[in-house]
C-alpha positions in Angstrom: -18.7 2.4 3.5 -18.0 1.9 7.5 -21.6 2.1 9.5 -19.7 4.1 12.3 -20.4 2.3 15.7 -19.5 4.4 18.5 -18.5 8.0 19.2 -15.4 8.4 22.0 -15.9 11.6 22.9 -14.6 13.6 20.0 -16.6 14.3 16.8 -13.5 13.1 15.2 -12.3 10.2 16.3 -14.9 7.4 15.5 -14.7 3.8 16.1 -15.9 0.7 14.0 -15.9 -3.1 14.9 -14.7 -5.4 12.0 -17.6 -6.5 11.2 -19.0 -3.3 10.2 -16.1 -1.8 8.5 -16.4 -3.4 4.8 -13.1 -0.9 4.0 -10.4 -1.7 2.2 -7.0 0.1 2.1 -4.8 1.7 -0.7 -6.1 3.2 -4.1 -6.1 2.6 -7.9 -2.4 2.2 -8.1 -0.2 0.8 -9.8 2.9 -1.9 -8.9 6.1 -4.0 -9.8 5.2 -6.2 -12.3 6.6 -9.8 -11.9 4.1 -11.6 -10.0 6.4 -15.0 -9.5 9.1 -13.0 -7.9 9.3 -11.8 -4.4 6.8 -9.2 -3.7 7.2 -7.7 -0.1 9.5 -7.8 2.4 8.2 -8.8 5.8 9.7 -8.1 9.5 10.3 -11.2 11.9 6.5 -12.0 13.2 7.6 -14.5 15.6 6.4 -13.5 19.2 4.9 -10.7 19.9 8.1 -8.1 20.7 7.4 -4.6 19.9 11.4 -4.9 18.8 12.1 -4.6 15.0 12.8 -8.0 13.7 15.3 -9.4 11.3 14.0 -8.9 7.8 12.9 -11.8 6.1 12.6 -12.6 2.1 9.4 -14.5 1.3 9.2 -16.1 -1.2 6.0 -16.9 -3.9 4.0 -20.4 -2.6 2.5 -22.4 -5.1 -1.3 -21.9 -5.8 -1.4 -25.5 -5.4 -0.8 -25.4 -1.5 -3.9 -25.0 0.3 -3.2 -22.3 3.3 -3.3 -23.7 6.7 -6.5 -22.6 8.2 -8.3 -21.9 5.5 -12.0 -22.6 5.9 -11.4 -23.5 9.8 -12.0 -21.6 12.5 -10.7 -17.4 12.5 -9.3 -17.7 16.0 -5.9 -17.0 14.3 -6.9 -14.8 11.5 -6.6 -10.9 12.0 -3.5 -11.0 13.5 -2.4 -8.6 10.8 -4.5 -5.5 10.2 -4.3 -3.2 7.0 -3.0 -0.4 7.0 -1.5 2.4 4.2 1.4 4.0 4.3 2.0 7.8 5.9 4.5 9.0 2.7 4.0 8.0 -0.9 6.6 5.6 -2.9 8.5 7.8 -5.6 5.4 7.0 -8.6 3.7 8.9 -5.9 1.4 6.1 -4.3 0.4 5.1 -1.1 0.5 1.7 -0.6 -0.9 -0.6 1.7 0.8 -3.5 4.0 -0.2 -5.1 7.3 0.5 -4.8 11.5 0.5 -7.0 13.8 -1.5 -7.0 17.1 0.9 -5.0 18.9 1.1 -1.8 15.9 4.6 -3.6 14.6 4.9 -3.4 10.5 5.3 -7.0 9.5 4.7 -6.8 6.2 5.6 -3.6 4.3 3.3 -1.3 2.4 3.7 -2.8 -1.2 0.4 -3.5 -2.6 -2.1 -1.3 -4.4 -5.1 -1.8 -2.3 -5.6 -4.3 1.1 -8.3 -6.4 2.8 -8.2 -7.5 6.3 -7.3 -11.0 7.3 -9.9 -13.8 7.2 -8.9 -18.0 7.3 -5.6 -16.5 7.4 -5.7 -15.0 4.3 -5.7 -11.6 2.7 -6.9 -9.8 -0.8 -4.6 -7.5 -2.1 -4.6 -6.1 -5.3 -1.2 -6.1 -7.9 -1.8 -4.4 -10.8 -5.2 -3.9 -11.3 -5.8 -7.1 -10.3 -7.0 -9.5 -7.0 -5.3 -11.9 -5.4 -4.5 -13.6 -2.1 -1.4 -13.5 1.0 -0.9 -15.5 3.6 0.3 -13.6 6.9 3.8 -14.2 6.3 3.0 -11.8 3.6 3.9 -14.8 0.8 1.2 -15.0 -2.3 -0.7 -17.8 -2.5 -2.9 -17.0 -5.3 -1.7 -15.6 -7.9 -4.1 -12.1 -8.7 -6.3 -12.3 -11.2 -9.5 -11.0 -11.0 -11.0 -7.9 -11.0 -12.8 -8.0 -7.4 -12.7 -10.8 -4.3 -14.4 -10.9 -1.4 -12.7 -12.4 1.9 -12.4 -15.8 2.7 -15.4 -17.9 4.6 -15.9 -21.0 5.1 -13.2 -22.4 3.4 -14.5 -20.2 0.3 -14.1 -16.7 -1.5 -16.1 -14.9 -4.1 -14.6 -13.8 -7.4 -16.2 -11.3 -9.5 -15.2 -12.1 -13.7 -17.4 -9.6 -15.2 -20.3 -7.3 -14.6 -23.0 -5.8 -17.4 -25.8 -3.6 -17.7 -29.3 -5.7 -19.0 -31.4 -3.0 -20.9 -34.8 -1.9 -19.5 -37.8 -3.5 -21.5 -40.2 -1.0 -23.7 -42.0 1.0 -20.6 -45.4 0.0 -20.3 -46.6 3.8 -21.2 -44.9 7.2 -22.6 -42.9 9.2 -19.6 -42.4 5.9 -17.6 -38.9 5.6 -16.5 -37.0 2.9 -17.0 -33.9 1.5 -15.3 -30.8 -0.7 -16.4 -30.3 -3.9 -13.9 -26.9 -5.1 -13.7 -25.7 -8.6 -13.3 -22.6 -10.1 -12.3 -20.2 -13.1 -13.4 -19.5 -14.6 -9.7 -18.1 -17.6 -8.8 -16.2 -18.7 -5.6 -12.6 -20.2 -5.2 -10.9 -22.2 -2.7 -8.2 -21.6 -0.3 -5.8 -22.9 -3.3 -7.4 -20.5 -5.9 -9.5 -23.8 -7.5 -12.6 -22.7 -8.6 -15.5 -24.7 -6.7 -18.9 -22.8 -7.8 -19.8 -21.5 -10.9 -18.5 -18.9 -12.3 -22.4 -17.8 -13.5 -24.2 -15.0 -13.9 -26.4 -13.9 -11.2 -28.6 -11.0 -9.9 -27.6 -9.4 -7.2 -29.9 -7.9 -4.5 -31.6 -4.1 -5.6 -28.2 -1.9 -4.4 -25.4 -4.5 -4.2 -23.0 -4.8 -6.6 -20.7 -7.2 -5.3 -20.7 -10.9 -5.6 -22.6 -12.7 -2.4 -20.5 -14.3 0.8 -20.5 -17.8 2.6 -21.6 -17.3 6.1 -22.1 -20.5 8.4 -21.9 -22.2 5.3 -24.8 -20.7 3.2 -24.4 -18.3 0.4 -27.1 -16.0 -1.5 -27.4 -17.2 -5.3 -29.8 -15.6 -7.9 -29.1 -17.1 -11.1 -30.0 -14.6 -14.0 -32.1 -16.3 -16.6 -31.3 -14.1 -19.7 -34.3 -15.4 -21.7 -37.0 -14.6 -19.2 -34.9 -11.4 -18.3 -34.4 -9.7 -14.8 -36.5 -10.5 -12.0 -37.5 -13.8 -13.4 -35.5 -15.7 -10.6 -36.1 -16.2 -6.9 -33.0 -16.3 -4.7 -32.1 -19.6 -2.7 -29.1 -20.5 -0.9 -26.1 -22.6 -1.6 -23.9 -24.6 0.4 -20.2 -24.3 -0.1 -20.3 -27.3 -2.6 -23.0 -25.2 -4.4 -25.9 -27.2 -4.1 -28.8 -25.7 -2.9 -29.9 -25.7 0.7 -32.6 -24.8 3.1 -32.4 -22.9 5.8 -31.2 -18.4 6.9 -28.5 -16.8 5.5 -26.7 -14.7 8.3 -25.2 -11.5 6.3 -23.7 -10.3 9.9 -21.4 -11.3 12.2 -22.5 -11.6 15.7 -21.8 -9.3 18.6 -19.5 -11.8 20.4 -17.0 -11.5 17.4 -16.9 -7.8 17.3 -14.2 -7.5 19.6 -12.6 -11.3 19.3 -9.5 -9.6 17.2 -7.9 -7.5 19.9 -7.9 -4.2 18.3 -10.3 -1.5 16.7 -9.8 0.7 13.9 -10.5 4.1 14.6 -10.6 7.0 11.6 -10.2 10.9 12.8 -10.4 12.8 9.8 -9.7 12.5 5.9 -6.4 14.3 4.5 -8.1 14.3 0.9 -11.6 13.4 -0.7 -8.8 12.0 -4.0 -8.2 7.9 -3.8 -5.0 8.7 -4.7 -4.2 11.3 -2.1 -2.9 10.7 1.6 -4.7 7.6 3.5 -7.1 9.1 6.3 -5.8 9.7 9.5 -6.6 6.5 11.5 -5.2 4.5 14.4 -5.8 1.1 15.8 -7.0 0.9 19.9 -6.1 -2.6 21.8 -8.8 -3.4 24.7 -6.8 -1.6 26.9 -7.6 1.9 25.6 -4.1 2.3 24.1 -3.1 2.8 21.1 -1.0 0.3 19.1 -1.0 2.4 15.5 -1.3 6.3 14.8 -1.0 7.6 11.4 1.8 10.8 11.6 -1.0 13.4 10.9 -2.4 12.6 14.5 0.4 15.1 16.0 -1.1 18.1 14.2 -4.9 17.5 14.7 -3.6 16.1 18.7 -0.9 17.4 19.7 2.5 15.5 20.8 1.2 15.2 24.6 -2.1 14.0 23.6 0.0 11.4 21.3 2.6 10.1 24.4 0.2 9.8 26.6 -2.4 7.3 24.0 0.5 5.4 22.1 1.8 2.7 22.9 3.2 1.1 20.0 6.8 0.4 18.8 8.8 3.4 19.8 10.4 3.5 16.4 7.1 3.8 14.3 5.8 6.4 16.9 3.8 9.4 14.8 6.1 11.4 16.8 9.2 10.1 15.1 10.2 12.3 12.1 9.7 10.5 8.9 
């Protein structure tokens, strides 16, 4: 969950940078099936006109096609930002899709669950399964795996399978015991090429997610299943997978907390169900406006409080009947 970073003068409205936010957005849903066919329709993203564009078809790039961008520099990545729909689909879901940096839709709500940006990619997840978008909103690898993490440094983690290693005989009667549980990680490339592994490792005490590449250097535990858990020290990889010297940095700095124009702000939960309505939330620009308002905002706001923070596209305005 979000480490919340700063209170604006509500005890509602809190703020996080991107690197503290770790959400993702949509729930355990479920979606068209066809994953070689066309799977979201995506508004004109050239410029940067609050206007509603012409609608554009995407259509399905071949895994094979390495993303522009990809393990370069994230100057241009995070120009779209997650978000989930206000109003469920007719199976009663509420998808997630993408804005741009001035709060207009450019590609529509149509996957299960949504990461933010990174290399100029994004996870999204199509039927119970992970897989990666470009920002036109065109997939690019094809989903298949049961968790991701984002892009860095040119590469992403993949978790294949997880399972629970049983404690060994306690030492004496009435001592508790513990399962540990390892992970099947590997990491792909921005073509969905598997570079490193996939192995079993041992995650820190806590984490159950597969580690991530930062200034090139990865966390790796290799699980030794004959000498059993514990039995390995951790060491770092580079993104070939050989291992390195050196500090892993797990954080991004302060001087990229704000490099993406906009910060996510979350007012209040509609529901404590996954599958319920998305939290009310809004994205802030440096300016103090607001480019993005979920439609609940009117009722815990008020319309004036609403005209005088928005400043989005006037047709996806919270004040606009749905």
């Amino acid at each position: 969950m979000a480490e919340w970073s700063k209170n604006l003068g509500s005890s509602n409205e809190m703020v996080a940078s991107w690197s503290q936010l770790g959400f993702v957005f949509g729930g355990v849903t479920t979606r068209a099936r066809s994953v070689g066919r066309r799977l979201v329709t995506v508004l004109s993203i050239a410029g940067c006109s609050t206007a509603p564009g012409p609608i554009v078809q995407p259509t399905t790039r071949s895994t094979a096609t390495s993303a522009a961008g990809c393990g370069e520099t994230q100057q241009s990545a995070m120009k779209r930002f997650p978000i989930r729909a206000d109003n469920s689909d007719a199976r009663g879901k509420y998808l997630a899709g993408f804005i741009d940096e001035n709060g207009r839709i450019v590609i529509a709500p149509a996957f299960e669950v949504a990461k933010p940006f990174s290399e100029e990619l994004a996870a999204v997840k199509i039927d119970g399964k992970w897989g990666f978008i470009d920002e036109a909103g065109e997939l690019v690898i094809a989903p298949a795996w049961e968790e991701v993490g984002s892009f860095a440094d040119g590469r992403a983690s993949v978790l294949l399978g997880r399972k629970a290693i049983p404690p060994t005989p306690p030492a004496f009667e009435g001592q508790e015991t513990s399962y540990t549980t390892v992970l099947r990680c590997g990491f792909i490339d921005c073509a969905g090429a598997m570079q490193i592994g996939p192995a079993w490792i041992e995650p820190p005490v806590g984490v159950d997610e597969c580690p991530a590449f930062r200034n090139g250097r990865a966390r790796w535990t290799p699980f030794d299943e004959k000498l059993g858990p514990g039995s390995t020290q951790p060491y770092l990889i580079d993104v070939s997978g050989a291992r390195v010297s050196g500090k892993a940095l797990t954080r991004p700095g302060d001087a990229e907390k704000r490099v993406h124009g906009l910060l996510y702000v979350h007012f209040y939960a509609r529901t404590i169900s996954g599958d319920g309505p998305p939290p009310v939330m809004g994205y802030k620009n440096l300016a103090g406006k607001y480019v993005y308002l979920s439609q609940g905002i009117v009722e815990q706001k008020g319309e004036a409080w609403v005209r005088e923070h928005y400043a989005g596209p006037a047709n996806q305005s919270p004040l606009k009947k749905p």
